[in-house]
N, C-alpha and C positions, 0 to 999 in steps of 0.2 A: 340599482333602481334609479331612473333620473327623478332627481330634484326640481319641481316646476312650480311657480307660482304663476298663476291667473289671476289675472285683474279683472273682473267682469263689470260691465257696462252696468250703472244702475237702472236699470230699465223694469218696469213689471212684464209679465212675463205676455202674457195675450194681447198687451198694449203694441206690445212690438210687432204682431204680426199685423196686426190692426194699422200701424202707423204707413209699414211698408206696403201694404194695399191704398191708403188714402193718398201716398206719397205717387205711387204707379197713376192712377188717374188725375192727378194734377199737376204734377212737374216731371213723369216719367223717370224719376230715383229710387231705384231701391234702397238708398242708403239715408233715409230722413229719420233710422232709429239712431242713427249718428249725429245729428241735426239737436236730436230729441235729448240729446244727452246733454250737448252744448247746452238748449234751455232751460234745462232742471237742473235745480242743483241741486237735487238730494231726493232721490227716491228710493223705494226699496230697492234692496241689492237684486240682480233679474239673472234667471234663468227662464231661456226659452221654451215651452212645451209646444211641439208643434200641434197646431187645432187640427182635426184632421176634414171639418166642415168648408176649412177653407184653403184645403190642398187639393189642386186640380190636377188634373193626369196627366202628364208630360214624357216622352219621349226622349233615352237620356240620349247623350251623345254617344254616337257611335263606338269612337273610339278608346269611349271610356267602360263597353259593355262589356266584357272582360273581365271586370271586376265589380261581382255582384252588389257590393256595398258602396263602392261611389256610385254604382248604377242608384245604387238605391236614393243617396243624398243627393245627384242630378234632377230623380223624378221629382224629390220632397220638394228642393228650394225652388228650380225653376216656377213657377208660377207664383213664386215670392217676386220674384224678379223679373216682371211684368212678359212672363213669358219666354224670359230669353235664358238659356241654361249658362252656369259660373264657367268664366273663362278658363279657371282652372281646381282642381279635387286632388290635394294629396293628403298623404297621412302626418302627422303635425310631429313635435316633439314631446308631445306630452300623451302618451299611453291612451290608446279608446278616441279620441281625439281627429278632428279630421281640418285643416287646413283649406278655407274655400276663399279664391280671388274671385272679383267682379270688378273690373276695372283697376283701378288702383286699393282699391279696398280689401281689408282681408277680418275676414272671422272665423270661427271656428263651429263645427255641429258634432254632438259625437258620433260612434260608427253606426247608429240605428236611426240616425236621425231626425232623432225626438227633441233634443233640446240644441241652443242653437249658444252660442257666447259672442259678445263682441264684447272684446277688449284687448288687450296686453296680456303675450306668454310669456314670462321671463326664464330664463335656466339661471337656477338661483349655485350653481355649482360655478359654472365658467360666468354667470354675471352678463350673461347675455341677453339682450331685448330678441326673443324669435319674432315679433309681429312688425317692430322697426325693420329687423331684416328681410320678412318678406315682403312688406312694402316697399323697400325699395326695389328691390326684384319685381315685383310689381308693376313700376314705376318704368323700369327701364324696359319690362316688356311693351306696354303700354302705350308710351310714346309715339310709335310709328302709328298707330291706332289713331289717336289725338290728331296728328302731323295730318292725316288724311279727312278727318273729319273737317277739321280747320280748312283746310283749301277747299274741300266743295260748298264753304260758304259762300254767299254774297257780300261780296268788300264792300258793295255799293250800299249798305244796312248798317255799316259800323260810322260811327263819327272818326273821318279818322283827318291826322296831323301829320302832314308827307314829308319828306326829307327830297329838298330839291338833290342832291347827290346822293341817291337812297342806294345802301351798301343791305339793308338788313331789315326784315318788317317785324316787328314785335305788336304779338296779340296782347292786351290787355284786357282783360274782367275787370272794372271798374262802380265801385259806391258810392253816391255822391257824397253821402252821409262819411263816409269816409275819411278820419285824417290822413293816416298813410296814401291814401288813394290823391288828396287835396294835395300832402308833400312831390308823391309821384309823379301830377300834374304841371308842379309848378318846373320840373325839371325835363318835361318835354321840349321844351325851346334848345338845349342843349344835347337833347340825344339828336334832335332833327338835323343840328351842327353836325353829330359825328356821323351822320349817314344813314337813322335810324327812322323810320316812319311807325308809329305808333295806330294801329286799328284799334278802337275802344267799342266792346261789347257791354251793353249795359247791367250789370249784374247786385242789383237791390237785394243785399243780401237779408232783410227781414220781410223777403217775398212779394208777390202778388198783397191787391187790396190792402197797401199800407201807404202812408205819406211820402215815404223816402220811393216808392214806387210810383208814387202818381210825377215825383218830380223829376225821376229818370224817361217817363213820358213824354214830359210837357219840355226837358230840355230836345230830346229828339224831334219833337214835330215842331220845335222853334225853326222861326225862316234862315235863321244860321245855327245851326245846332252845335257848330265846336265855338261861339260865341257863347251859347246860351248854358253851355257844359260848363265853360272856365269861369262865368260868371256864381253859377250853382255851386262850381266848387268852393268857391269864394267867400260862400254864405252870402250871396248877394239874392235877393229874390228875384223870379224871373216871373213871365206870366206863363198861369196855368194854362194846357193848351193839352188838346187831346187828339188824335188822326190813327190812322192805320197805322201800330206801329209795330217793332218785331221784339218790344222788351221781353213779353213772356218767351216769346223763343230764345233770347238770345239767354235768359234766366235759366232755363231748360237745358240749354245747350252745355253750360259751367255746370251746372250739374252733372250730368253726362259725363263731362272729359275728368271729372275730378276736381272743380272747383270749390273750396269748403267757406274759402275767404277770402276776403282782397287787401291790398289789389294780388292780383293774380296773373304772373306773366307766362307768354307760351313763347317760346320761342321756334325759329323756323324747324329745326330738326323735332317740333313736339313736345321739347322739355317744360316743365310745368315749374315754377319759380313764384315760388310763394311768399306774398309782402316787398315791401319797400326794399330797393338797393340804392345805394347810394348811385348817382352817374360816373364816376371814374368805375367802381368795382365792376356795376353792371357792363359797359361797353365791353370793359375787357373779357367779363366770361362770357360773350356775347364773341368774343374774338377780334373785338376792332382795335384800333388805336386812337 
């Protein structure tokens, strides 16, 4: 018999499905019970009950039809997941159990798909994280995904810092709030030395309609905005200033690709590099000299 412990998210249980519907019409994330976890520190311990008032009909994936019970967990969660069915449905290491990705993300629903888990499988036998391992599996499917989303952006919408002998473009998700994001910045002058151009997407990670949002705003529709960005980061005040701008999208966007925190780097092959590196480390796994 395996040995398995679950670590379950403490989440309440209808809250969750609740959060993932409010998350879908606002920033387009199914994954803000994640989010939700990070802000609470202490809830009851959550088991998911699916509501069944706010399970809509869904069409599973084709290729998954064949097997009547991820047919089943495709129909459940899709329209958890503003519609769009989990990249992927296997069966988990842990008995009754089903293993579901959504980008980089993984939780688990059991096989009737009524209750729903996010958290960490461990196999407490071999001492194994199963949920680290599938996310990096995850992670490396994923990538190419990312890689392609990234380029059909518009460069012309990020503040970006070009490397006159540019060997290599590094996306950044960026907080102004930020320390690691303020260290990160300070070592731009140095990556642009080694050939690196920096594109900065603005990513306020305590969301829409908050302070630290209005000033990723007001640095972008400044008349120089990689001025007004280095100054912000600085803690230096800038002036408030409002225009058409693309923060909620580009907010929207990190979400999307797997952004949870900053700074947040992508590199060109897709790779997703989470927090501060140093400039020697980063160049080199970046492949430069």
């Amino acid at each position: 018999m395996n040995k398995l412990l679950i670590t379950i998210t403490l989440l309440s249980g209808l809250g969750l499905v609740s959060t993932f519907v409010l998350a879908e019409s606002e920033i387009g994330n199914a994954f803000a019970a994640k989010e939700a976890k990070e802000k609470t520190a202490a809830v009851e311990a959550g088991v998911l009950k699916a509501d069944d008032s706010l399970v809509k009909k869904a069409e599973p994936k084709k290729d998954e039809g064949k097997d009547p019970v991820i047919a089943n967990i495709i129909k459940v969660l899709t329209p958890l997941f503003g519609g769009e069915a989990p990249d992927n449905v296997t069966k988990s290491g842990a008995p009754g159990m089903y293993e579901i990705t959504v980008g980089t993300e993984v939780i688990y629903v059991n096989n009737d798909a009524k209750y729903m888990f996010v958290g960490e499988v461990i196999d407490i036998e071999s001492k194994r994280n199963l949920t680290s391992i599938a996310k990096k599996r995850a992670e490396e499917a994923y990538k190419v995904k990312r890689k392609e989303i990234i380029a059909k952006q518009d460069v012309s919408k990020t503040i970006s810092f070009k490397a006159k002998d540019e060997k290599q473009v590094l996306t950044i998700f960026t907080d102004i709030d930020c320390p690691y994001c303020s260290k990160l910045h300070n070592d731009v002058p140095a990556l642009n030395k080694k050939g690196i151009t920096v594109n900065y997407y603005l990513f306020p990670r305590s969301g829409p309609n908050t302070p630290s949002f209005a000033k990723a705003i007001s640095a972008w529709c400044a008349d120089d905005n990689k001025e007004a960005l280095t100054k912000a980061k600085e803690r230096k005040a800038i002036p408030n200033k409002t225009c058409d701008n693309p923060v909620v999208e580009q907010y929207t966007l990190g979400r999307k690709i797997g952004v949870t925190g900053t700074p947040a780097l992508i590199t060109e092959d897709g790779t997703l590099i989470p927090g501060y590196m140093p400039v020697n480390i980063l160049v080199e796994r970046l492949g430069l000299k």
